[in-house]
N, C-alpha and C positions, 0 to 999 in steps of 0.2 A: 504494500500500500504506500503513497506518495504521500508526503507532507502534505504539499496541498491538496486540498478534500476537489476532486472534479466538480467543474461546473456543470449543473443540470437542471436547468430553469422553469424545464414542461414535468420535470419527474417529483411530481408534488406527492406527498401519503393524501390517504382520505381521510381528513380531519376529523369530521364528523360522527364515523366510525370510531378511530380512535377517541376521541374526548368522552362517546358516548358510555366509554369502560373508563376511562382514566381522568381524575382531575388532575390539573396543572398547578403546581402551587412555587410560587416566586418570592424567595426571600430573604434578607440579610444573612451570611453563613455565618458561622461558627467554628472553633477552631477546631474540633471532630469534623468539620468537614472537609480539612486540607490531604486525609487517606482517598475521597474520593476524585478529590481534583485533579489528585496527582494520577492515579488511576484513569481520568479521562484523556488528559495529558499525554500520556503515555501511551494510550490506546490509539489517538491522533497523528503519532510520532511514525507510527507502525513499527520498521526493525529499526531504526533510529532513538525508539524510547528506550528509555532507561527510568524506571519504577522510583527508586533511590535516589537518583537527582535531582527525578521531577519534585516527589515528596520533599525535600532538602530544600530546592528550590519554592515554594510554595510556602515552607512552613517561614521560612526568611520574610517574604512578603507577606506573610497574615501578621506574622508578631511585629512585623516594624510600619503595620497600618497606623497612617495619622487620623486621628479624627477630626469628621469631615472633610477632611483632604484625600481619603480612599477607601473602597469599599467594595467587597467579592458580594456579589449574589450567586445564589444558589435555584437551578432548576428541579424542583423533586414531582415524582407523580403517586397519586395513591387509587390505588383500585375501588372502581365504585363499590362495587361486586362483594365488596370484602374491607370494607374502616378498618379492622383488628391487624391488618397488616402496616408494618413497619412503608415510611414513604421510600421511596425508589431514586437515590440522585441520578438526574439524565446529564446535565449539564450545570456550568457556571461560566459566570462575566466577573470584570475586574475591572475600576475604573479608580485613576488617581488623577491629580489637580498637582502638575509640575512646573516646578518656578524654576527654570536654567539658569536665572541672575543668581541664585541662591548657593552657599557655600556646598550641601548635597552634591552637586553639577559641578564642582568646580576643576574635576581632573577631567573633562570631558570638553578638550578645547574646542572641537568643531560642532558643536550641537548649534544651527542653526533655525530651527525648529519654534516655532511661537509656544513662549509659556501657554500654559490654560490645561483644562482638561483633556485626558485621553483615555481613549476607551483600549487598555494596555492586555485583555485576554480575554478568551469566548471557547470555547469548546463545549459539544453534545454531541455523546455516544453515537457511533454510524446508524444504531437502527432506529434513533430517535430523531433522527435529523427531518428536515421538508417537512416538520410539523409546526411549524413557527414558535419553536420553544427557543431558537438562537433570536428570533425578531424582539420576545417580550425579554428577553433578556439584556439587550442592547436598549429596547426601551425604557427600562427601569434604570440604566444608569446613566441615561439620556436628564433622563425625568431627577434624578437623584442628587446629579452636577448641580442644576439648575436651584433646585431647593436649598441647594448648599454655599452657595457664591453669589455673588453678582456678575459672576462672568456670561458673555453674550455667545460665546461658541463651546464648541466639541471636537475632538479631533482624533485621528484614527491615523496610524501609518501601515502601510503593508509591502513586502515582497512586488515588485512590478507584477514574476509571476504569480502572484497567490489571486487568478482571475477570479476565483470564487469569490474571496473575503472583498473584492471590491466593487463587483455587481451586486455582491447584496448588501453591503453600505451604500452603494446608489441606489436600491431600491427602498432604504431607510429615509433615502433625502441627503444623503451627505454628497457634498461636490468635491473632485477633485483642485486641488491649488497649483498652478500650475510653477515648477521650479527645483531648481538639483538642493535634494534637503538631507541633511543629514543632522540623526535623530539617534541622542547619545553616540556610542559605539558603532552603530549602522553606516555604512560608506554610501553615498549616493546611488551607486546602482542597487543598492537593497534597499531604498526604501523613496515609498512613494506617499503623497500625503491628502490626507481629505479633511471635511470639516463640515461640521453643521450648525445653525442659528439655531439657538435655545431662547 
């Protein structure tokens, strides 16, 4: 399996169907939920993951959360069919509010990239995917920035390749900015930049 998840814009699930068994439930994580993050992480990675870094990784980022400056949601589902069972995590998003002026950013000479928010992680398991559990996930931290700042944008970098992660940020509304950006550690040809009005 490739890093980038293939694009496939007609291959929708039947929502309908699905919802009709499963509620969707959206919301703030917790730090028991950094086994499963890392776990989807990983799953996305295909032979390229590695379980233990992803987790290492992950667990780095929940404990050095600032408040209101970032914040993981969590996707879980729970079977209608059945309340007494445990919720099911499908996926999670990650969003933080980075200041480049700021001492944090200070060994990362070429960050040319506008402070403000960035929507910095998104993963849902391959079989949960084209159910628009990655849309309310990007919306909730879309929605979450906003309540949190008085900042006017969002912003999102990606892989030139990563087609998928960028037609369905445009189908969010976010536009591309046009310009050679480089974002932390990322060199210009890796990364490419979007943005949306909150």
């Amino acid at each position: 399996m490739a890093f980038f998840v293939e694009y496939e814009p007609n291959n929708k699930m039947d929502r309908n169907e699905f919802y009709k068994k499963y509620e969707l439930i959206i919301r703030k994580s917790v730090f028991s939920d950094v086994t499963e993050i890392a776990r989807i992480n990983t799953a996305r990675r295909g032979e390229q993951g590695n379980y233990e870094e992803e987790y290492e990784y992950f667990k780095k980022r929940f404990e050095a959360k600032k408040s209101n400056k970032s914040e993981f949601f969590i996707a879980s589902l729970i079977d209608r069919s059945n309340s007494d069972l445990p919720e099911g995590i499908v996926g999670y998003s990650f969003v933080e509010h980075c200041n480049f002026k700021s001492e944090e950013y200070k060994d990362y000479k070429n960050i040319n990239t506008p402070s403000g928010w960035y929507l910095l992680g998104l993963g849902v398991y391959e079989e949960y995917r084209r159910l628009g559990i990655g849309s309310k996930l990007t919306e909730i931290r879309i929605k979450w920035a906003k309540e949190n700042s008085d900042e006017k944008k969002v912003y999102f970098y990606t892989n030139p390749r990563n087609i998928t992660s960028q037609e369905f940020h445009k189908e969010l509304g976010f536009k591309r900015i046009d310009g050679e950006w480089f974002f932390k550690d990322r060199p210009v040809f890796k990364t490419v930049l979007f943005e949306i009005d909150i």
